[in-house]
N, C-alpha and C positions, 0 to 999 in steps of 0.2 A: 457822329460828326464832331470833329475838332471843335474847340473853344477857337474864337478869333484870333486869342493872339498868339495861340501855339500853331492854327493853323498858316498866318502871317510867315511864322520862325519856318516853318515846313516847307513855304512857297520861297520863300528867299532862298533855303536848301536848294532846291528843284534848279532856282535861276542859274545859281552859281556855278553849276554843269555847264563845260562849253559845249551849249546847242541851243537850238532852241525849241522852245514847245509852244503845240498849240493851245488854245484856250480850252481843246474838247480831251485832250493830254492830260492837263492838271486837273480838270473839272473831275476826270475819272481820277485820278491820283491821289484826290484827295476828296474824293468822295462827296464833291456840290457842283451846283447849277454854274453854267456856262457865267451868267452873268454876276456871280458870289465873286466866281475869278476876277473879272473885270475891276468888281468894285476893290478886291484887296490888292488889286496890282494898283488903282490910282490910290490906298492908302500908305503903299510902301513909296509911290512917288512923293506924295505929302510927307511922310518924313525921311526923304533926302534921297532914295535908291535910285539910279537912271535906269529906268525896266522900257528898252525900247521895245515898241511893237511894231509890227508890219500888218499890213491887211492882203486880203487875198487867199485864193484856197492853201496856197503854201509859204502863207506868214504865221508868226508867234510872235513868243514874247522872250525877250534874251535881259541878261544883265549885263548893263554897259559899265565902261570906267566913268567915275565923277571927281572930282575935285577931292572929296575925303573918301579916305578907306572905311569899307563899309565892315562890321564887324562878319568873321567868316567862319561857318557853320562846317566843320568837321567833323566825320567820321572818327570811330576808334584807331581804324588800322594809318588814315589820312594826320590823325594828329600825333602819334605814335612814332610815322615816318618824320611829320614836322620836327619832332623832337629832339631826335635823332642826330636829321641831317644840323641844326641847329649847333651842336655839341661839335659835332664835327666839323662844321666850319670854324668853330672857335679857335679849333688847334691845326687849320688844314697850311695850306699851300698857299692860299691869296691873302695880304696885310691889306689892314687898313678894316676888316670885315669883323673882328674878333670881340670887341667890345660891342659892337652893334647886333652882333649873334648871340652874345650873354642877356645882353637888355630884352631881346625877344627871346629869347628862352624863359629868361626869370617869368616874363608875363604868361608864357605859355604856360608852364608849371603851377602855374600860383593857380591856375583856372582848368586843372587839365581834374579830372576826378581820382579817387585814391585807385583805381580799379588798373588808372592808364598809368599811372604815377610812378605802380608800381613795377610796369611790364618797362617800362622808362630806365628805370632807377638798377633792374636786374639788367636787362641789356648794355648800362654804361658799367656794371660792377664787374660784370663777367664777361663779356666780352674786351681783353685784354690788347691792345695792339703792342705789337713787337717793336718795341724801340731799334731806330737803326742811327750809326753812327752818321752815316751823311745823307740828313734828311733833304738834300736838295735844294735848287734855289727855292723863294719865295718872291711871287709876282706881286704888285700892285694892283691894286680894286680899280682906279681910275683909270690905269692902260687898259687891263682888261676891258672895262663900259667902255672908252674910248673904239677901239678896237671892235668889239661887236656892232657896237652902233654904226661904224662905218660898212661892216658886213651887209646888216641890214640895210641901211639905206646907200650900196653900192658907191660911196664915196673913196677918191682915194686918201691913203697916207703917206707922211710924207716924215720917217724918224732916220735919227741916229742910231746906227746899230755896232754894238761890241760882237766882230767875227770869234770862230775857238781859240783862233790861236793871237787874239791880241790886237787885232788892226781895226779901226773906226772906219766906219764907210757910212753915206748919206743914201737910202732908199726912197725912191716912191711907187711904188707898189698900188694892186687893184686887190684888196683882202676878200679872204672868200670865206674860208673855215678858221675857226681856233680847235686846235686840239689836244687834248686834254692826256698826257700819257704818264701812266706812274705821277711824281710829285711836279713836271714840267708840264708848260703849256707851249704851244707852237701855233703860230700862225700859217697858215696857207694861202699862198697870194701869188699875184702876176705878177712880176718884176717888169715895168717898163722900159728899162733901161737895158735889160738882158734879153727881152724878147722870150722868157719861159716862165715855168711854174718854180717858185722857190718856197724855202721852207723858213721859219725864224724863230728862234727862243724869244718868247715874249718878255721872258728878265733881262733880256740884252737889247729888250726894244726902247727908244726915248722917244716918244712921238713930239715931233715941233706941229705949233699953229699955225695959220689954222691949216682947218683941214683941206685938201685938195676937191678939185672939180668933180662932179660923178660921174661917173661912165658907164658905156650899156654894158651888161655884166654877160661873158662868156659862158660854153659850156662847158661845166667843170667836170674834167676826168672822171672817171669813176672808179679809177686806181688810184686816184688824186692820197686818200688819207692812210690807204695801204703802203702807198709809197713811202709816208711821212712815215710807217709805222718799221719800215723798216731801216730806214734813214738815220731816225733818232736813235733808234736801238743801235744799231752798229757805230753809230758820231760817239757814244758812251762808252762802248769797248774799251778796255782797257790792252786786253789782249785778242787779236784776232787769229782765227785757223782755216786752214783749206785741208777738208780733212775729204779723203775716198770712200764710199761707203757700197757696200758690195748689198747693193740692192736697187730696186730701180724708184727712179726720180718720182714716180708717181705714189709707190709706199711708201716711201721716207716724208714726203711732202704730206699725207695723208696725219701721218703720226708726230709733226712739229707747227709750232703757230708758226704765220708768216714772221712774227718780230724775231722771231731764233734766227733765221738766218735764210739763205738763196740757195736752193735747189738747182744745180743745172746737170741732164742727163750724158752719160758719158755714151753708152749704149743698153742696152736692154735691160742690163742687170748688173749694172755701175752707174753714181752718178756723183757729184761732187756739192757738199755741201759749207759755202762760207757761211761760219760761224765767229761767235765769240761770248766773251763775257768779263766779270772785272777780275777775276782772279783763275790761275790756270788749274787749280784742285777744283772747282765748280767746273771747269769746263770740262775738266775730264770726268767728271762723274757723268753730267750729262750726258756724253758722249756715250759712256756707257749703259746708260739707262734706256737707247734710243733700241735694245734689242738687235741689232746690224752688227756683221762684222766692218770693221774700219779698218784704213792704215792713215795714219800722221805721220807726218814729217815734219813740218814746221809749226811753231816755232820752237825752238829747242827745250824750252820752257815745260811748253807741252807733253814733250816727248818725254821730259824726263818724271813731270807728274804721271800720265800713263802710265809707265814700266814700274814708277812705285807703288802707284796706286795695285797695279794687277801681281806684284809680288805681294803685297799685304794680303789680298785679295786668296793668290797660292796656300799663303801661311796660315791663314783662316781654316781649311779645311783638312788640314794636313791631318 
């Protein structure tokens, strides 16, 4: 049988599971009587834990939010991921977050054991990310919260938005998704004004106070974030193609993500695929990579990386 206050630290583990258990649960768990449980669940209430219980054949005991953070019981692989992610936020996509993710790193670290310290320490040394020259915009922490919290509590918004190409316009919108692609985020919302589903870079969101009235929340598509994924990908193009490809709409679709680009069948064993990308040597490689015979034609760009791509290609093997 556990000593009291290791078994205490064991039961607070247990709570911190979102579920909850019974009393005849933990007693087996941890190997004492029904009423042992009892008593250390009212001594973790005495120093400070909210362990609500229910009664009944299919009530427990769960661990509620309280006023202070109660200290939290981690796994290897759970603090390991915390660590991690931590580092990662320091250098990501959202400001405002970066200092506040070093200060709970330093503490995580200072307390993590030399075992995780070092599984920590090899994953930040070798694990290398590839510097890219345009690291994309970065969002704001407080649009972000602002913006989800109206998610959840179906509230609308009511911001200034910078369109692509330059013009200010005034939204009010019913938010539904944020979504998170490569280093951008997008919102997913009903536009009131327009009567459909629209899309928004959330670094070209300004949200004005307050917030709007709530509304009962629709059903939301289920092509809804597919949509966005191919939306954004293509608004990014630099260069776009309408390229033929001698095979049918169903293979080709099979062998590319949706973000690459829109499949439409021509007949059985043609179909046409809108694509693109930022520069027209990636696009032609890919192009090539996809196994299909193609023809291109536009845009001329294209056409002329192809032909040299597939002369180097000739010279290669000669």
């Amino acid at each position: 049988m556990l000593e009291t206050s290791a078994r205490l630290l064991r039961l607070l583990s247990l709570l911190q599971t979102p579920r909850e258990w019974t009393g005849g649960e933990l007693a087996e768990r941890l190997s004492v009587s029904p009423r042992t449980i009892r008593n250390d669940v009212e001594r973790l209430r005495t120093l400070g834990y909210p362990v609500h219980g229910s009664r009944g054949s299919v009530g427990g005991y769960r661990l509620g939010a309280g006023a202070a953070l109660p200290p939290l019981l981690l796994d290897d692989e759970e603090a390991v991921a915390v660590a991690i992610g931590l580092r990662t936020a320091a250098g990501g996509t959202i400001t405002g977050v970066e200092e506040t993710s070093l200060r709970a790193l330093a503490k995580l670290e200072k307390v993590l054991p030399a075992r995780l310290r070092r599984r920590v320490d090899a994953i930040q040394r070798y694990a290398v990310a590839v510097p890219r020259d345009d690291l994309g915009p970065r969002v704001d922490a407080g649009v972000l919260s602002t913006l989800t919290a109206a998610c959840r509590d179906h509230e609308r918004v009511r911001f200034d938005y910078l369109g692509h190409d330059g013009t200010e316009s005034r939204r009010d919108v019913e938010p539904y998704r944020l979504v998170n692609w490569g280093r951008r985020w997008y919102l997913v919302a009903f536009d009131t004004a327009r009567d459909d589903w629209r899309t928004f870079r959330v670094d070209r969101i300004s949200p004005r106070t307050p917030a709007g009235p709530r509304f009962p929340p629709r059903d939301l598509p289920e092509e809804a974030v597919d949509q966005v994924r191919r939306g954004v990908s293509s608004a990014a193009w630099r260069y776009r193609a309408r390229v033929v490809a001698q095979v049918s709409a169903e293979t080709l679709a099979e062998r590319i993500n949706p973000a690459i680009g829109a499949v439409t069948p021509l007949d059985d064993n043609r179909c046409v695929l809108d694509t693109g990308a930022d520069s027209v040597e990636t696009l032609a490689v890919h192009l090539g990579s996809l196994g299909v015979d193609f023809t291109v034609t536009e845009p001329p760009e294209l056409v002329e990386a192809v032909r040299a791509l597939g002369d180097r290609y000739q010279r290669a093997v000669r």
